[in-house]
PDB file as gemmi writes it, atoms N, CA and C in Angstrom:
CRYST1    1.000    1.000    1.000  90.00  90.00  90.00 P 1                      
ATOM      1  N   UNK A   1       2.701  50.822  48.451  1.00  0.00           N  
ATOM      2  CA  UNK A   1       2.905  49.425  48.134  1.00  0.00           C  
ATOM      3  C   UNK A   1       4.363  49.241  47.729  1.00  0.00           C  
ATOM      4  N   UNK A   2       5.126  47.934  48.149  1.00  0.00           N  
ATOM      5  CA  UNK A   2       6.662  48.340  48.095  1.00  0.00           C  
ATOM      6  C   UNK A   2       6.624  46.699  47.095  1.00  0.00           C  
ATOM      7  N   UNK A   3       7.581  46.538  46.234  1.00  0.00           N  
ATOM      8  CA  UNK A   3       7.491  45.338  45.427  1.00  0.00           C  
ATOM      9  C   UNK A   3       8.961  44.420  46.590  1.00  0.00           C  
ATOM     10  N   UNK A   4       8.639  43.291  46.550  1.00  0.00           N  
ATOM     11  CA  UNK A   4       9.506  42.055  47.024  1.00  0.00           C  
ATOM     12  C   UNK A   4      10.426  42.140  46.379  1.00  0.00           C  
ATOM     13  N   UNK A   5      12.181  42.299  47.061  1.00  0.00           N  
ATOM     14  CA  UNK A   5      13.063  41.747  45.564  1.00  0.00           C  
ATOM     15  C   UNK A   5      13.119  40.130  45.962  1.00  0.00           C  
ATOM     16  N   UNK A   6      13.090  39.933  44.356  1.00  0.00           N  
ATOM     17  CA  UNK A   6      13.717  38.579  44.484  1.00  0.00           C  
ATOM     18  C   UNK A   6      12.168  37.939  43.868  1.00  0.00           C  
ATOM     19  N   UNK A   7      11.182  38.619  44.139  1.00  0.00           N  
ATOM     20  CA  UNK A   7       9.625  37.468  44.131  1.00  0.00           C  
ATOM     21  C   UNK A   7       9.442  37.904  42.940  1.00  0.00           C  
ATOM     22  N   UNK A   8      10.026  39.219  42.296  1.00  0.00           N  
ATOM     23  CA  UNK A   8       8.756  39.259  41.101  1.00  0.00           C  
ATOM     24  C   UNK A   8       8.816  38.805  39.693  1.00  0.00           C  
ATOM     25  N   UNK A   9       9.665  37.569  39.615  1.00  0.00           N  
ATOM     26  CA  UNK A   9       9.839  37.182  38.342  1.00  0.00           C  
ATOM     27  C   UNK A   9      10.470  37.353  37.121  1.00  0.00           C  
ATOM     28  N   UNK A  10      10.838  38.775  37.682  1.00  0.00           N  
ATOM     29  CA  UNK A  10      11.750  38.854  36.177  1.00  0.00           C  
ATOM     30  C   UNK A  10      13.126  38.085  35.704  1.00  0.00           C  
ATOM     31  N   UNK A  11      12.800  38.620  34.984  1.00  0.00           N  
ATOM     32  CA  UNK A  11      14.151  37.801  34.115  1.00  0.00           C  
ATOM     33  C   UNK A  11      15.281  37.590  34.635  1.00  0.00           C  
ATOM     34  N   UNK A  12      15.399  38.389  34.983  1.00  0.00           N  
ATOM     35  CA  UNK A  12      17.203  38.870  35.780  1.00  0.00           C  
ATOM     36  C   UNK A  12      16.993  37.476  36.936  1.00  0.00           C  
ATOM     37  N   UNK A  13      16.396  37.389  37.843  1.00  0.00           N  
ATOM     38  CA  UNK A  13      16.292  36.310  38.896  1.00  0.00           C  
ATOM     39  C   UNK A  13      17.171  35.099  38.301  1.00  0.00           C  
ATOM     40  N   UNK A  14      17.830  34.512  39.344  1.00  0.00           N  
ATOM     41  CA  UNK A  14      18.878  33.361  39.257  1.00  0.00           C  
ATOM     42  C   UNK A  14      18.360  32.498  39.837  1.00  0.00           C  
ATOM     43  N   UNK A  15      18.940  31.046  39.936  1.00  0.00           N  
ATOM     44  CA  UNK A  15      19.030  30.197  40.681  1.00  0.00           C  
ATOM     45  C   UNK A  15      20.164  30.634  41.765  1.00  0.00           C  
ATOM     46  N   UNK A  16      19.801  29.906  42.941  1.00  0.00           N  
ATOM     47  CA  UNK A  16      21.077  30.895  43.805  1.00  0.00           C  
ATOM     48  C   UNK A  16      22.125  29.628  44.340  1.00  0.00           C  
ATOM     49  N   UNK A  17      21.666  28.819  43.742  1.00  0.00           N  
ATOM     50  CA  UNK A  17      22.615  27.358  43.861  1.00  0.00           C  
ATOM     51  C   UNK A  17      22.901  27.456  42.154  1.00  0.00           C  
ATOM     52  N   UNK A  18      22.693  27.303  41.318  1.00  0.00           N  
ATOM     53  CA  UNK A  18      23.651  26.995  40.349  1.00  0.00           C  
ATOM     54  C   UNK A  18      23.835  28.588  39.093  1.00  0.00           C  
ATOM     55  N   UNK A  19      22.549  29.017  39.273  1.00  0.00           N  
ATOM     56  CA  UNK A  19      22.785  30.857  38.931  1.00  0.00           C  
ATOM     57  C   UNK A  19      22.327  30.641  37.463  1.00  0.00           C  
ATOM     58  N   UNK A  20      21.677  29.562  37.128  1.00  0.00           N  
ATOM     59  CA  UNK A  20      20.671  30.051  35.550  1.00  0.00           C  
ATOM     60  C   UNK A  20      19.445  30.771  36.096  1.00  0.00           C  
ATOM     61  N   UNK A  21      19.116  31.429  34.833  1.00  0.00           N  
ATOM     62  CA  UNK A  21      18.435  32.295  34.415  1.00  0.00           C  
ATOM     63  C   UNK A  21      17.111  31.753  35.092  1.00  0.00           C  
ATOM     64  N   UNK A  22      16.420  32.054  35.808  1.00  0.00           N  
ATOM     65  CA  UNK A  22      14.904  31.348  36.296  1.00  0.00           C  
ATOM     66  C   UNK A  22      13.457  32.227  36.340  1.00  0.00           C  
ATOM     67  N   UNK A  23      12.712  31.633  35.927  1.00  0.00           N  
ATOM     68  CA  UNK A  23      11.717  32.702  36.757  1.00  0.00           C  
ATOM     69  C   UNK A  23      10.923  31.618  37.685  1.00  0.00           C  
ATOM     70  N   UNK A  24      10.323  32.585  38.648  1.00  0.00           N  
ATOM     71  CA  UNK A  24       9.745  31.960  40.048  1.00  0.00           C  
ATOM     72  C   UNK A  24       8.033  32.469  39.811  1.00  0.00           C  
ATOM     73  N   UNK A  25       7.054  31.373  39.718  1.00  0.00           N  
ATOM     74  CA  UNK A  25       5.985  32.490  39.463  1.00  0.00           C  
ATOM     75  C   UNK A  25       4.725  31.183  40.214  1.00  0.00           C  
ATOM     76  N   UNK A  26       3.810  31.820  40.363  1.00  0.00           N  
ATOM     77  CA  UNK A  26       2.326  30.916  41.553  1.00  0.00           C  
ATOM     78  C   UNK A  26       1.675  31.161  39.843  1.00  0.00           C  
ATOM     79  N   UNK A  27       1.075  29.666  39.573  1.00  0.00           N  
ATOM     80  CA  UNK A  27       0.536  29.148  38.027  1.00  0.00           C  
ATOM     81  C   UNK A  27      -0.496  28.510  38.808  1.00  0.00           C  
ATOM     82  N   UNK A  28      -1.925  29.114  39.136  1.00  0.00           N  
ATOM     83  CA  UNK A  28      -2.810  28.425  39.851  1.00  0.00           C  
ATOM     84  C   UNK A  28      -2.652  28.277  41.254  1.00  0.00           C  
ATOM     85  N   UNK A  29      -2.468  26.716  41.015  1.00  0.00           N  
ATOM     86  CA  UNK A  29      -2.006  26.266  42.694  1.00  0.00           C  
ATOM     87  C   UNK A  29      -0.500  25.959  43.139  1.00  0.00           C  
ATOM     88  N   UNK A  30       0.333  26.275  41.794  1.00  0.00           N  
ATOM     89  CA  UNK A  30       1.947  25.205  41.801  1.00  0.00           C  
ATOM     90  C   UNK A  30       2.636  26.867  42.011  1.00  0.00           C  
ATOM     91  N   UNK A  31       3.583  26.380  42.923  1.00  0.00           N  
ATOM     92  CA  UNK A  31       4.940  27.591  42.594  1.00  0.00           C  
ATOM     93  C   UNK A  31       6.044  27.161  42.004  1.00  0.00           C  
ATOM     94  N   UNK A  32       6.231  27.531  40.735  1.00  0.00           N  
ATOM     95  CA  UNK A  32       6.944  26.994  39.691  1.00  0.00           C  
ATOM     96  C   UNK A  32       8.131  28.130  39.460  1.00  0.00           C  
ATOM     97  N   UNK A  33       9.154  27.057  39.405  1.00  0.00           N  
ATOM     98  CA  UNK A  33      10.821  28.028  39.041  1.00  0.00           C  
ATOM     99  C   UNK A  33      10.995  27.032  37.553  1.00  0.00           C  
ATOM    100  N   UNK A  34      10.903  28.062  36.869  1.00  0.00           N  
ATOM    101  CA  UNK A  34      11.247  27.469  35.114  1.00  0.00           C  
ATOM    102  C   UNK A  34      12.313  28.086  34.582  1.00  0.00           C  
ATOM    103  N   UNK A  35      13.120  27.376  33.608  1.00  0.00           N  
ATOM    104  CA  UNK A  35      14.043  27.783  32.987  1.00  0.00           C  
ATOM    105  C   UNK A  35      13.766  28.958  32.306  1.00  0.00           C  
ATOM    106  N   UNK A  36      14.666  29.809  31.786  1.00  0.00           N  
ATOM    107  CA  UNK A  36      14.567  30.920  30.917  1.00  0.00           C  
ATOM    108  C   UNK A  36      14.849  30.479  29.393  1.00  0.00           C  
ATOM    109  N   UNK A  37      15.445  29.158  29.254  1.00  0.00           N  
ATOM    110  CA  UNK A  37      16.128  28.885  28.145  1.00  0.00           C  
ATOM    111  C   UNK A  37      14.880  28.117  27.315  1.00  0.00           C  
ATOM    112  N   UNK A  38      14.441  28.826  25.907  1.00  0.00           N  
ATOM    113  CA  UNK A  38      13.390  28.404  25.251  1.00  0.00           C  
ATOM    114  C   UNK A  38      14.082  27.134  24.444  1.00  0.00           C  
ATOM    115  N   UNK A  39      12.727  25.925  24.723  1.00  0.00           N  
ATOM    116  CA  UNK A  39      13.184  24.982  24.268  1.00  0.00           C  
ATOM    117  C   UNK A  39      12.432  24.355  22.362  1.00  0.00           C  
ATOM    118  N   UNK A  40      13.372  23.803  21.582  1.00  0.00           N  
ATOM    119  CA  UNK A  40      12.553  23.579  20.497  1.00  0.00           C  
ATOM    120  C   UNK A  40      11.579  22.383  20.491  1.00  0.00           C  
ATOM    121  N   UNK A  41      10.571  22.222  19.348  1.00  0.00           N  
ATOM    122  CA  UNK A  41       9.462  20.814  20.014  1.00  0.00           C  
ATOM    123  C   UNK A  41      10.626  19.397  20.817  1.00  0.00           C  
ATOM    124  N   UNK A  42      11.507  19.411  19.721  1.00  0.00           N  
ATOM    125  CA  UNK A  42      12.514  18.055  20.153  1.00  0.00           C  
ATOM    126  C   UNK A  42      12.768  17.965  21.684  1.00  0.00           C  
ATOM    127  N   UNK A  43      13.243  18.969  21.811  1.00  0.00           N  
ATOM    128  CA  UNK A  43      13.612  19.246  23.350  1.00  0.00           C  
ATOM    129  C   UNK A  43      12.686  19.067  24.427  1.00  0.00           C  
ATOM    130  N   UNK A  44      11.312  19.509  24.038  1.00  0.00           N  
ATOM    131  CA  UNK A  44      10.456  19.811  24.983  1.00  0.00           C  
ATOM    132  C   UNK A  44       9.684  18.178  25.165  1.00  0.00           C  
ATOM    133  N   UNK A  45       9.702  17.208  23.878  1.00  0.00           N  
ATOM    134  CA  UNK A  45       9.831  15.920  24.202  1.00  0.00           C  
ATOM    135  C   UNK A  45      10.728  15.261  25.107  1.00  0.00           C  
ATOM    136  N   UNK A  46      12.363  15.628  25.318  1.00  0.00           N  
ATOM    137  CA  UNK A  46      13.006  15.098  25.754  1.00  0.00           C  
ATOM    138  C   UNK A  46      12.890  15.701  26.910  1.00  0.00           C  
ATOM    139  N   UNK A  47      12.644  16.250  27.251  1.00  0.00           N  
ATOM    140  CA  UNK A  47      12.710  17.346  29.079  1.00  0.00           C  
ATOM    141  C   UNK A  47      11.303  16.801  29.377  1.00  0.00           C  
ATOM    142  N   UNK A  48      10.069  16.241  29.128  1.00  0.00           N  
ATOM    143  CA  UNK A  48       9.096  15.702  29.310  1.00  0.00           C  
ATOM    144  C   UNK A  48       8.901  14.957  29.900  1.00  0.00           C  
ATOM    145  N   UNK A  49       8.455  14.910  31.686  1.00  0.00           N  
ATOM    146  CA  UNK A  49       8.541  14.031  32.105  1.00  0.00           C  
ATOM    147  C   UNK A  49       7.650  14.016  33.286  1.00  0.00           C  
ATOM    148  N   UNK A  50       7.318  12.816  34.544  1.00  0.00           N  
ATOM    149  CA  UNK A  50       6.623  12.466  35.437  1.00  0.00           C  
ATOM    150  C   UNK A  50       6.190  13.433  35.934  1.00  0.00           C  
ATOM    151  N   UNK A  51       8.016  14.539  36.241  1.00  0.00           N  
ATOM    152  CA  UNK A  51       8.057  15.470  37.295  1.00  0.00           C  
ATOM    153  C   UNK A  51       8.645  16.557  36.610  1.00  0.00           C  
ATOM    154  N   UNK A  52       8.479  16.749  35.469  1.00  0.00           N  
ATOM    155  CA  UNK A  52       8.684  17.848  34.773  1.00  0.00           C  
ATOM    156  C   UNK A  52       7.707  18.359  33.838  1.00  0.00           C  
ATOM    157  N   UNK A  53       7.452  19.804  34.283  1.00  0.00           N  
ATOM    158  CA  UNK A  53       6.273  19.887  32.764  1.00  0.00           C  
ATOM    159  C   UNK A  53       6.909  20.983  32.086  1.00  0.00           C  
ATOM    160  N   UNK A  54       6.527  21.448  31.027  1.00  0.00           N  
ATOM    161  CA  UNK A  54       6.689  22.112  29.707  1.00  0.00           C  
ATOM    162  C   UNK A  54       5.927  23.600  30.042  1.00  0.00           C  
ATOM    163  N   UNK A  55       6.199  24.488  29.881  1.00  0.00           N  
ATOM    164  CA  UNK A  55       5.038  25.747  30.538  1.00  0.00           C  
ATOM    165  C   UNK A  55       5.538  26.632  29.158  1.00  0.00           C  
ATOM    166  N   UNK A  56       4.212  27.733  29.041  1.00  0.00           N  
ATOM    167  CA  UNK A  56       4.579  28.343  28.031  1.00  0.00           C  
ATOM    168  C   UNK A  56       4.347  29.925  28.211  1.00  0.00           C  
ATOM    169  N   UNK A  57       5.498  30.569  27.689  1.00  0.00           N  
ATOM    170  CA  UNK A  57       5.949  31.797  28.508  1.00  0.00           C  
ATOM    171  C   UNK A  57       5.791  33.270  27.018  1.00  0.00           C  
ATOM    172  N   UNK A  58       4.126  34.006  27.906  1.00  0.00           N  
ATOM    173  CA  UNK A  58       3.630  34.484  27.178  1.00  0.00           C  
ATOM    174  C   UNK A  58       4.480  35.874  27.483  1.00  0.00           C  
ATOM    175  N   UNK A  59       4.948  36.896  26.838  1.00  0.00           N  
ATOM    176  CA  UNK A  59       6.139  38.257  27.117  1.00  0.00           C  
ATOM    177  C   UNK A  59       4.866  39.420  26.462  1.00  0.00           C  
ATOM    178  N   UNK A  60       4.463  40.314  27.322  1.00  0.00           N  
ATOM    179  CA  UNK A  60       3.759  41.458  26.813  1.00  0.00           C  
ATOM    180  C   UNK A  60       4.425  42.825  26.948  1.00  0.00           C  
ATOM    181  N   UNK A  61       4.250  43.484  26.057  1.00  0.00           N  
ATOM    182  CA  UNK A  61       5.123  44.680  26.523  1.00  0.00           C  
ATOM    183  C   UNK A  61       5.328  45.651  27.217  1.00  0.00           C  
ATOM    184  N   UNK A  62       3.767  45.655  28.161  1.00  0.00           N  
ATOM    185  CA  UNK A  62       3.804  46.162  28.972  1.00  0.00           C  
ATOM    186  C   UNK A  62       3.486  45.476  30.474  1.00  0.00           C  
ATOM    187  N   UNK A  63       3.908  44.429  30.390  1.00  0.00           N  
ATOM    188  CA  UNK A  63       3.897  43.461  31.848  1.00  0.00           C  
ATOM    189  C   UNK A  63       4.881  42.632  31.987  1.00  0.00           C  
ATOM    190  N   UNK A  64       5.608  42.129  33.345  1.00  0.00           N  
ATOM    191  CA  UNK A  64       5.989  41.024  33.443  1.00  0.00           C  
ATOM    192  C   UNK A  64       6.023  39.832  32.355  1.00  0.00           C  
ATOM    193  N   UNK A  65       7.259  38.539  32.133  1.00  0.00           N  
ATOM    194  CA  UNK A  65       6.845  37.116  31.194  1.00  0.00           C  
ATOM    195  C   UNK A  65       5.952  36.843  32.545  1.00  0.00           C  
ATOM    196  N   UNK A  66       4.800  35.796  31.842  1.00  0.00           N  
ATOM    197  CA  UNK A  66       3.636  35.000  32.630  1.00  0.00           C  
ATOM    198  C   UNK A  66       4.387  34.004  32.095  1.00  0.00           C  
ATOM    199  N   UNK A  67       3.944  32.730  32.873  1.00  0.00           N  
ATOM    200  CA  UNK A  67       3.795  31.345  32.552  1.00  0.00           C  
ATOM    201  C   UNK A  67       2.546  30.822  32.688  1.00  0.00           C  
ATOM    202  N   UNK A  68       2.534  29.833  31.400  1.00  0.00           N  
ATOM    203  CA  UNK A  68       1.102  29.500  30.939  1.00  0.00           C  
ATOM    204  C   UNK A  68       1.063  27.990  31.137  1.00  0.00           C  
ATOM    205  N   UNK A  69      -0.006  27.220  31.801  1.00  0.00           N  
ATOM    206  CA  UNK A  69      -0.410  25.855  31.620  1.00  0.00           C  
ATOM    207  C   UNK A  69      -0.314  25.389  30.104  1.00  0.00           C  
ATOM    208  N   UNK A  70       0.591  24.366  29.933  1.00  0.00           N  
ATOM    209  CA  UNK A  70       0.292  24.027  27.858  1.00  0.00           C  
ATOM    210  C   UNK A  70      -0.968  22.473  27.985  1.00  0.00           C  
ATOM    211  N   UNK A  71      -1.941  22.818  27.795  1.00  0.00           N  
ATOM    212  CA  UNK A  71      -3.009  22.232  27.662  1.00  0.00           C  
ATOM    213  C   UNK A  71      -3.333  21.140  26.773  1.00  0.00           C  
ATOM    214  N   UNK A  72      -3.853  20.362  26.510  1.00  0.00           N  
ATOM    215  CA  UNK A  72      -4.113  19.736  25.339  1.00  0.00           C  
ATOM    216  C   UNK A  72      -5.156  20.450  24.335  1.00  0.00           C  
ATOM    217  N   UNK A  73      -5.781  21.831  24.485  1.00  0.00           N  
ATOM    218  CA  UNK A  73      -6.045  22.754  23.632  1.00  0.00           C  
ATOM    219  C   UNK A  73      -4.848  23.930  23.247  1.00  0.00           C  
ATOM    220  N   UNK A  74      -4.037  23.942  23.666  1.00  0.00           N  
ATOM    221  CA  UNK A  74      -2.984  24.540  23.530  1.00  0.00           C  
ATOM    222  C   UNK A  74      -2.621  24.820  21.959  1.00  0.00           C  
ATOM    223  N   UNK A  75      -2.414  25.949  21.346  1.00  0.00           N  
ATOM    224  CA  UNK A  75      -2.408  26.062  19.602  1.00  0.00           C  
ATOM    225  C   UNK A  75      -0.689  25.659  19.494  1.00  0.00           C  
ATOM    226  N   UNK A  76      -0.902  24.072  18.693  1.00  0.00           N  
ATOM    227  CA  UNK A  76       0.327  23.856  17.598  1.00  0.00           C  
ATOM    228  C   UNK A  76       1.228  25.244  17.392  1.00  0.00           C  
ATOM    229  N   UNK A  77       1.103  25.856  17.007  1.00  0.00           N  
ATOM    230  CA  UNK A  77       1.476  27.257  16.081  1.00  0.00           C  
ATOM    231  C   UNK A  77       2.016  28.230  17.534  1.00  0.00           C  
ATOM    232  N   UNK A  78       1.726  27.662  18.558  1.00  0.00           N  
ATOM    233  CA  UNK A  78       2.072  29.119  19.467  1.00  0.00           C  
ATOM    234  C   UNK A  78       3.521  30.024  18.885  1.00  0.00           C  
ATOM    235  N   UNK A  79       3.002  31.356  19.467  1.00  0.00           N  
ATOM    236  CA  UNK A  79       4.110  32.148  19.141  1.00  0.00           C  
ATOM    237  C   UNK A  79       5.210  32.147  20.056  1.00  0.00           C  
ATOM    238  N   UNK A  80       4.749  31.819  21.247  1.00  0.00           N  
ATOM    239  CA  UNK A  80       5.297  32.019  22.450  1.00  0.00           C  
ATOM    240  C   UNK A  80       6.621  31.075  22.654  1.00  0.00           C  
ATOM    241  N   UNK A  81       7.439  31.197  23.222  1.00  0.00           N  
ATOM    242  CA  UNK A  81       8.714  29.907  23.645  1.00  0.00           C  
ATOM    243  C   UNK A  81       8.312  29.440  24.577  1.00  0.00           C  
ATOM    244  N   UNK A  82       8.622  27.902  24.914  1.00  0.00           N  
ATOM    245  CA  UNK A  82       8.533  26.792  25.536  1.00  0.00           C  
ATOM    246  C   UNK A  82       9.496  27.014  26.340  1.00  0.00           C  
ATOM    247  N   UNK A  83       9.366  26.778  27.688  1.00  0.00           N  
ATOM    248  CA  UNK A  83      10.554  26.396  28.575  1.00  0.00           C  
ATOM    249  C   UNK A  83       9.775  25.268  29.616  1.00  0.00           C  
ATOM    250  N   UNK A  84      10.990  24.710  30.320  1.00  0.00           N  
ATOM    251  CA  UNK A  84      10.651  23.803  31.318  1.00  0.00           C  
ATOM    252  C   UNK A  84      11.088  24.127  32.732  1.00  0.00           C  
ATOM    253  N   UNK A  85      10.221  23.020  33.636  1.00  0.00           N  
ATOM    254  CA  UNK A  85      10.750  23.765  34.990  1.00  0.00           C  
ATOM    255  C   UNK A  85      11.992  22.929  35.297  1.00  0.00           C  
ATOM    256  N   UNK A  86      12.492  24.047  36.552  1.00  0.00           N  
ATOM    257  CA  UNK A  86      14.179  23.919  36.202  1.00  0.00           C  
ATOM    258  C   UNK A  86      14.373  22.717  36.971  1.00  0.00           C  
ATOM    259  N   UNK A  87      15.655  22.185  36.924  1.00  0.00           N  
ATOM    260  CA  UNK A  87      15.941  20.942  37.957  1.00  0.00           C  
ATOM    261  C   UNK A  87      17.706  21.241  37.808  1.00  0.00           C  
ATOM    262  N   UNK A  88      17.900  22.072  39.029  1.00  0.00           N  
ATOM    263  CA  UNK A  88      19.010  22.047  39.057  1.00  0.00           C  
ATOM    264  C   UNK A  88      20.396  21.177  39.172  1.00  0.00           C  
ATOM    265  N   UNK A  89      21.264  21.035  38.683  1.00  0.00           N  
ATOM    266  CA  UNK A  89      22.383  20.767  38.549  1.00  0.00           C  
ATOM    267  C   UNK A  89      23.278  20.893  40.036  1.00  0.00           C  
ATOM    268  N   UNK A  90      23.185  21.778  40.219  1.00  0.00           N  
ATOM    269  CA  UNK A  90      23.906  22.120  41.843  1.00  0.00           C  
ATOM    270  C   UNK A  90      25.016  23.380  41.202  1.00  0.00           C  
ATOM    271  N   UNK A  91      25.302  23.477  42.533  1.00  0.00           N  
ATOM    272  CA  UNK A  91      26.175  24.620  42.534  1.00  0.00           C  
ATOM    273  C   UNK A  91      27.279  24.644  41.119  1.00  0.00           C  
ATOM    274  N   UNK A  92      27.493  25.440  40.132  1.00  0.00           N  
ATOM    275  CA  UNK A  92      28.855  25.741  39.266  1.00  0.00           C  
ATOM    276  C   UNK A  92      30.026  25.605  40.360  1.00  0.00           C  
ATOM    277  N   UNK A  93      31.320  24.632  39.473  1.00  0.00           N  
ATOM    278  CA  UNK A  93      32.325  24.732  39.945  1.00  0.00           C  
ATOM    279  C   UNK A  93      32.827  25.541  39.495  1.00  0.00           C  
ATOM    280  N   UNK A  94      34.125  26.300  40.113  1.00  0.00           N  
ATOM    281  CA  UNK A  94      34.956  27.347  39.436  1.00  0.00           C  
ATOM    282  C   UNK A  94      36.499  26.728  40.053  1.00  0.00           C  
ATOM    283  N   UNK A  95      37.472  27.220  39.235  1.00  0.00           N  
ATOM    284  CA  UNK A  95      39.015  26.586  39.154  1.00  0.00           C  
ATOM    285  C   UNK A  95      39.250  27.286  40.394  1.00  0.00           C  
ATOM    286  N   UNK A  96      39.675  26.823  41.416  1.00  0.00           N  
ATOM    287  CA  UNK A  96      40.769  27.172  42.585  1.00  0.00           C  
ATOM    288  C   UNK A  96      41.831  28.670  41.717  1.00  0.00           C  
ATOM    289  N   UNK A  97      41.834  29.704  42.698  1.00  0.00           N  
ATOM    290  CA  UNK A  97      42.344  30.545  42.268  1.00  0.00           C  
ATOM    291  C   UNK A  97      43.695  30.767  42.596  1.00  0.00           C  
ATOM    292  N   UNK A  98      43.715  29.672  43.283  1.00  0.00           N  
ATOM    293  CA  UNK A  98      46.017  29.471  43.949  1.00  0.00           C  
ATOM    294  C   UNK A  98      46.330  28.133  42.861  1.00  0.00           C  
TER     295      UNK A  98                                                      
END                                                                             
């Protein structure tokens, strides 16, 4: 059995248009690319939206981060960090090197 590069989620994976931190992962039926950057409750109100959801990113120590559906049973208290799915920016500019 040979692993995919690029499919399996880890951390290291980029965006390859703007190069944040992403993970790429199948959550049911959705294939979801979410930020790496954990967000606080404030944030996760403000990134909240039509076409954005909130996912919650469980880290075990001996597996892959998962991403989790945040439910309306979902525990207040989670331990876990919040991130959202990504919506890129576009490509980073960089200064002309002449």
């Amino acid at each position: 059995m040979t692993r995919r590069s690029g499919r399996t989620g880890a951390a290291d994976s980029r965006c390859p248009s703007c190069r944040a931190p992403i993970l790429r992962q199948l959550v049911e039926v959705l294939t979801v690319t979410a930020d790496l950057t954990p967000l606080t409750p404030a944030e996760q109100e403000q990134a909240r939206g039509p076409n954005r959801l909130i996912w919650c990113l469980t880290q075990r120590p001996h597996s892959p981060p998962r991403l989790r559906w945040i439910t309306a049973w979902h525990p207040t208290a989670c331990p876990h960090p919040h991130v959202a799915d990504h919506q890129c920016p576009g490509p980073t500019r960089q200064a002309p090197l002449f």
